[in-house]
N, C-alpha and C positions, 0 to 999 in steps of 0.2 A: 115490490121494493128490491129487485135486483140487482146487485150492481152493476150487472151487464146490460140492463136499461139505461144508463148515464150513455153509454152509447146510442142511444136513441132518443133523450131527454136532452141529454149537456146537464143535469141535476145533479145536486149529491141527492136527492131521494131516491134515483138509480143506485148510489153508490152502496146506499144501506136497502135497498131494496134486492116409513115405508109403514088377527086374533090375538087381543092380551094373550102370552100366552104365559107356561111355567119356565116352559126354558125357554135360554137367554138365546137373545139372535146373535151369532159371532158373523156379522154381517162383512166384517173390514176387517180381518183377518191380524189381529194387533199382533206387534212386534214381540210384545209381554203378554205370558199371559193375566199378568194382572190386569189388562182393561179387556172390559169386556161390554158391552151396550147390548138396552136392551128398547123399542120401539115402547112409546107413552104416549103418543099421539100420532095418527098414520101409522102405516107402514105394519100394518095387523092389528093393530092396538085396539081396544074397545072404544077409545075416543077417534074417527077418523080423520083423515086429511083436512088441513085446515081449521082444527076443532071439531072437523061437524061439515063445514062450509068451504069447498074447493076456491071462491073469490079469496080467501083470506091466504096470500100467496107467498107472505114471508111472516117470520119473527124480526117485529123490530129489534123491541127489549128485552130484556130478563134481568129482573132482580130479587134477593130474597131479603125479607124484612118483617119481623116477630113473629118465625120460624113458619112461614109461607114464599113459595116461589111465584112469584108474578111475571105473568109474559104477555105483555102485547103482541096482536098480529094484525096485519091489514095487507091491504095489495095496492099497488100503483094507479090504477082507476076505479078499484071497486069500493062495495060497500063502507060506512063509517067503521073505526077501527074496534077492535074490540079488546077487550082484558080480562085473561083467566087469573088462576090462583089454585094452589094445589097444596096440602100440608104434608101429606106423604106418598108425593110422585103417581097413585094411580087417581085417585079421586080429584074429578077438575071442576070449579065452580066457574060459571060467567057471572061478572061483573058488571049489572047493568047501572046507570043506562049506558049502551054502548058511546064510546066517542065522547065519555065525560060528560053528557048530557048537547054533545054541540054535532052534526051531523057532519061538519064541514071538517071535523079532528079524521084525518084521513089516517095517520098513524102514530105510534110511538116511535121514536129513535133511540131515545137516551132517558138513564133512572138512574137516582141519586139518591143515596141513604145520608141523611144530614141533620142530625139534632131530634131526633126520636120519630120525624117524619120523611115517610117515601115521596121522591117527586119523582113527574113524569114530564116529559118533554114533547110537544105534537109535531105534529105536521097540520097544518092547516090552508084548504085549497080556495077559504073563501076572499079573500085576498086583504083580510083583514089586520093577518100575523099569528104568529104562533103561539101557544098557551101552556103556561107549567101549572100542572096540577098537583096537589100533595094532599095525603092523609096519615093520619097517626093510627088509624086502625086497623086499614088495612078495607073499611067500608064506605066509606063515607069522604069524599074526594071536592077539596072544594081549590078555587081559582089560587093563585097566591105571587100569577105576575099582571100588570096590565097587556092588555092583548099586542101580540110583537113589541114588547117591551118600549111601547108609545113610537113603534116603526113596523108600518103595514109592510113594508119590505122584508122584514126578518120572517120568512112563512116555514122556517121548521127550527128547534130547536135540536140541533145535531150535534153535542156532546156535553156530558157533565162530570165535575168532580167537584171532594173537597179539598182545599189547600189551606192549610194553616188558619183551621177555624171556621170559613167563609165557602159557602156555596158557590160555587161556577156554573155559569152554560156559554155553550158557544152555540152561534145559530148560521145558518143559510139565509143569505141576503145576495140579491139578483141584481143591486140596485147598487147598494154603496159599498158590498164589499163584507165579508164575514165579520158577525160580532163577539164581541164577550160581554157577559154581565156579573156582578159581583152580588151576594146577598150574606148578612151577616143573621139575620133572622128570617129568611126564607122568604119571604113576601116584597121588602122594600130593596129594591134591585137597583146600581150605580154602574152605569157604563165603565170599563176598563179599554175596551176598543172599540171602534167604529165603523173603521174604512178599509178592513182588510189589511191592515198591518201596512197601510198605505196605498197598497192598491187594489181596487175594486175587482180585480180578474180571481183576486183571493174568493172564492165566491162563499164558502164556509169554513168555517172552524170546524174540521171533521174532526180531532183527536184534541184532549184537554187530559193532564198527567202529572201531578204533583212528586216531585222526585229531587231527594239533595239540597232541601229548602227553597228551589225555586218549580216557579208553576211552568210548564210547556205547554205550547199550543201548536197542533200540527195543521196542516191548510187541504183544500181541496182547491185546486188552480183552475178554473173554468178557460178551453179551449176548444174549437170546431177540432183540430185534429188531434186532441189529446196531447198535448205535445210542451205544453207548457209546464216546468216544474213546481209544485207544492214548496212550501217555503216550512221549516221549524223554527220556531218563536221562544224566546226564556225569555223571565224576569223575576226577578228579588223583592222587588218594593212595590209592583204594578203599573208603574208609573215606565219607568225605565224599560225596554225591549231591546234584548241579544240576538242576533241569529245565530241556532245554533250549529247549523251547518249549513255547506254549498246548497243553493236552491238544488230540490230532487236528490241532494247526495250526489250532484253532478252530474243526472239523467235526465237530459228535460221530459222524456217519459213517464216518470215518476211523478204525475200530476197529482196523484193524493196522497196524504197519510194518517189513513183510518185508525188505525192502530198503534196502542200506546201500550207499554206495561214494564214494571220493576220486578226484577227477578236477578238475585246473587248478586246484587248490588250497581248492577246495570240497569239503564231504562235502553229499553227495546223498543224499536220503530220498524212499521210493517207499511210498503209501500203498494200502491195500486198502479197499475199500468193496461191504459184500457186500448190503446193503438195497438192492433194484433198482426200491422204491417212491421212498425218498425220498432215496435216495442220488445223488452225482453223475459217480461215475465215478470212479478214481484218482487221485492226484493226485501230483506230483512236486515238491520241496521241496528249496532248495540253501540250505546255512548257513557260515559263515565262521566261526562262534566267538564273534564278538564282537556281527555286528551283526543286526537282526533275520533270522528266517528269508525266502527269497524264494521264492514259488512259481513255478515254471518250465515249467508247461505249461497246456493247458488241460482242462478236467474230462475223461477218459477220452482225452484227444489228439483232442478232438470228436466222440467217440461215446456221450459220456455212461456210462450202466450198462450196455451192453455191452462196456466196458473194465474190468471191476469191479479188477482185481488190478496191480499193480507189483510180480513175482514175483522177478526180478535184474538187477542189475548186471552187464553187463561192460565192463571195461577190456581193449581191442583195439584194435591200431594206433595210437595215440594220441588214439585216441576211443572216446568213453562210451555205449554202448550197452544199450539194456534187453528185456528180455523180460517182455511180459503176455499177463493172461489175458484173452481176447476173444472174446464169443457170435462164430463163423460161422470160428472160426480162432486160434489166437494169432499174435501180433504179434510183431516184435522193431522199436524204437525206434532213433534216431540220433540223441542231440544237436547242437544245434548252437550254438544262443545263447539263454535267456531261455525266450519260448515256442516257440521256433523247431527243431524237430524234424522227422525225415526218417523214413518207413517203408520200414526193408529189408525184412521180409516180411511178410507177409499173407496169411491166408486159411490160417494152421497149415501152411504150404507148403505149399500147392492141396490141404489135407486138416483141413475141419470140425471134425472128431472130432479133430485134433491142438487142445485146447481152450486151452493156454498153453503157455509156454517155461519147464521148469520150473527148469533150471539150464543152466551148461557152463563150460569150461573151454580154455585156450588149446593145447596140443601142436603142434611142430615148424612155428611161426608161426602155425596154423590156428585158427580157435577151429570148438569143438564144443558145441551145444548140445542139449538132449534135452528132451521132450515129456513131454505127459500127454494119454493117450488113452484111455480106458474102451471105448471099443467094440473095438477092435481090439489094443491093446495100444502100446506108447509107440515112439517113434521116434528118433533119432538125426541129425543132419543134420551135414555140414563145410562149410564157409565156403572156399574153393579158390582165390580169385584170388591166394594165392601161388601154389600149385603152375602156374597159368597162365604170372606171371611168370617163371619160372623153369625153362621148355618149352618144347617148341617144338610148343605148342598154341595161340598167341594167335593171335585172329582179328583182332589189330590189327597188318595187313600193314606198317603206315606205322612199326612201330618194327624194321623189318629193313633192313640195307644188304648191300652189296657185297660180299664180300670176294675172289670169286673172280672174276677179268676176263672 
């Protein structure tokens, strides 16, 4: 599930497609030394590559829900997908049966915490449509849409949120054009779009982001030369649709936008740009609602086309953090002001073939993020300078006193 597969697909499933030890690996060399990671899967870790299994070549999802982290992983042709769960970062349980019980659930893309149960969003290759699954425990997983939402063209569900009460998904459709769906009790689902916000080349709804009262939806533009811009979508009522800015922000390059997130009272848009001829690199994009969009970084964060993708969002610690995809490594980004960003890590933490950040998720202060790696299989990393803070591990002598004469 690379997104540098979409270059070889035309798919958003391209788009979404490194010994445990004591000490920590300062693999990417952070800005602060408050971040600091440490390998939970791969990358030495007692659990290896892939879980276990080098075919399982990216993390879709991550999500946590009644204080468990969940992560689906699977790969672009390989085995049904599968799903861990972890309660405190080293201990990993599989989930069986793999694939939800269906062989043809090729992966996860998107999780949604909504009214005391987790959903899951598939990818599905049998050409039937894709499947949300939910459970309230955390074991026990059962159906709660009809299959591609009664459209065997809908074959992944690629993005979810909640807005003002009501579940969302938006899906991948090859046919009529990326969907949305509405659910107010999780199970009985009411179309809100159908046809790609009018045109079919919209091929998914890659980004869904409830901000300012109204819901946003961001597009993936299917093109032979990538070259077609992605479209952003508001509306207030569901009924009614805004554009909320120039198709692409003005770069018919910017044919996706994966990435959505609120932070300082901005919503933040992360753009993909997969043409490595005439393309410039991703781009990052902050809007207030009212007044023009402002760009907040510079093409690729000065790598140009070797930063092709702006894959997520996180909110952690009270800063906004991103994950891209980057020839020689993925990145993970640090805002700070404007164009002014900070690189916590680098170089896929000291591992090439970790190609981008594909997702993650926050448990017990920690944030966790997970990879996409084809050669070897995906990896898992945790972020620890809590657990530093709160040990008596820190190698900063100068915050210890006295207490015993």
């Amino acid at each position: 599930m690379l997104l540098r597969a979409c270059a070889r697909e035309g798919s958003l499933r391209g788009v979404v497609l490194a010994v445990w030890c004591v000490a920590l690996i300062a693999v990417a060399t952070p800005v602060s030394a408050q971040y600091q990671w440490e390998a939970v899967v791969g990358g030495g870790a007692a659990l290896g590559n892939g879980f276990g299994d080098g075919d399982n070549s990216a993390v879709g999802a991550m999500a946590v829900f009644n204080g468990r982290l969940f992560v689906s992983v699977g790969g672009d042709t390989g085995p049904t997908c599968e799903l861990w769960w972890t309660d405190d970062g080293t201990t990993w349980t599989r989930h069986t049966p793999d694939g939800f019980g269906d062989a043809d659930n090729q992966g996860v893309l998107a999780m949604a915490v909504f009214d005391g149960y987790l959903y899951a969003g598939t990818i599905n290759r049998s050409g039937s449509g894709s499947q949300v699954y939910r459970t309230n425990d955390g074991e026990v997983w059962t159906a709660a849409n009809l299959i591609g939402f009664l459209n065997a063209n809908n074959r992944a569900v690629t993005s979810m949120t909640v807005h003002d009460g009501q579940l969302f998904a938006g899906t991948e459709n090859v046919v009529n054009g990326g969907q949305i769906y509405r659910s107010t009790n999780g199970t009985t689902w009411i179309p809100v779009i159908v046809d790609g916000f009018g045109l079919p080349a919209n091929r998914a709804v890659a980004s869904l982001q409830s901000y300012g009262g109204r819901l946003y939806a961001g597009t993936y533009r299917a093109s032979t030369l990538f070259n077609q811009p992605a479209e952003l979508w508001w509306t207030e009522n569901l009924t009614d649709w805004t554009s909320a800015a120039a198709a692409g922000f003005g770069d018919n390059y910017n044919m996706a936008f994966p990435a959505m997130a609120v932070h300082d009272g901005y919503l933040f848009v992360g753009t993909s740009q997969l043409n490595f001829l005439q393309g410039k690199g991703c781009e990052v994009w902050r809007l207030d609602g009212t007044n023009l969009p402002q760009m907040v970084n510079t093409n690729g964060f000065g790598a140009g086309t070797a930063s092709t993708s702006a894959v997520r969002f996180f909110n952690y610690n009270g800063e906004l953090l991103l994950g891209i995809d980057h020839t020689g490594g993925g990145k993970i980004m640090r805002y700070v002001d404007l164009l002014d960003w900070d690189t916590l890590v680098a170089g896929g933490f000291g591992n090439s073939s970790n190609l981008l950040i594909a997702d993650g998720a926050v448990l017990n202060s920690n944030l966790f993020v997970g990879t996409a790696n084809s050669t070897q299989g995906c990896e898992v990393y945790r972020e620890v300078s809590t657990l530093l803070v709160d040990s008596f591990e820190s190698g900063d002598t100068t915050a210890w006193s006295s207490t015993v004469p």
